[in-house]
C-alpha positions in Angstrom: -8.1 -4.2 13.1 -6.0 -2.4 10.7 -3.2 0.3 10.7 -3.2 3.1 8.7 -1.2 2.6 5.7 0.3 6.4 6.2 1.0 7.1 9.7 0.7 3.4 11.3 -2.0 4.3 13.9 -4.5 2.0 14.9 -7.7 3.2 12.8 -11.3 3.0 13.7 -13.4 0.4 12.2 -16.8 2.5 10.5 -19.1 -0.3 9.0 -18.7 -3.5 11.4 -18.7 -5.0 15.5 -17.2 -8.2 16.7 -21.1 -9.8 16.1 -21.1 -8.1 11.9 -18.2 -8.9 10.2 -18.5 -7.6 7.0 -16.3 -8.7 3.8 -15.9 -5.1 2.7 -14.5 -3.1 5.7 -14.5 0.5 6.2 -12.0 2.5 8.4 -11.0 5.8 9.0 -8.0 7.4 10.4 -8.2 10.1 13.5 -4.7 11.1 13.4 -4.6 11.6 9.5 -7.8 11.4 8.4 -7.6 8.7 6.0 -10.7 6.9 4.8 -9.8 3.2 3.8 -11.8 0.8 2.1 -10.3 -2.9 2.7 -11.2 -5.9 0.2 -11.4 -9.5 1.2 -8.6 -10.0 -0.6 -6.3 -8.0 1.0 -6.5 -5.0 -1.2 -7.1 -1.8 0.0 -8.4 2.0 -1.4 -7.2 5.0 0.4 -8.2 8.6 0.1 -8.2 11.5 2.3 -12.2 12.7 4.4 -13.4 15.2 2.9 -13.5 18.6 5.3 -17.6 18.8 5.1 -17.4 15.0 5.6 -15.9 15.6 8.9 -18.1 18.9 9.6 -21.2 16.1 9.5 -19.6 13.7 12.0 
């Protein structure tokens, strides 16, 4: 689980489940619509969906 680094909301986890738990986790942001890539180190990328990202989804 992770918050989103800009408006603190809860942020839904793209690329795993509670049975995959992948190094490399992927989340995105409903509220602001944030895409976050989080390391296994801790790090973190952050850049904002793209408007024919979200058209696909």
């Amino acid at each position: 689980m992770m918050n989103c680094p800009s408006c603190g909301a809860i942020m839904v986890w793209l690329n795993g489940s509670v049975l995959h738990d992948p190094p490399v986790k992927e989340y995105k942001c409903r509220r602001c619509q944030l895409f976050v890539v989080k390391y296994p180190d801790g790090n973190y990328e952050a850049k904002p969906i793209e408007q024919n990202q979200q058209q696909q989804q």
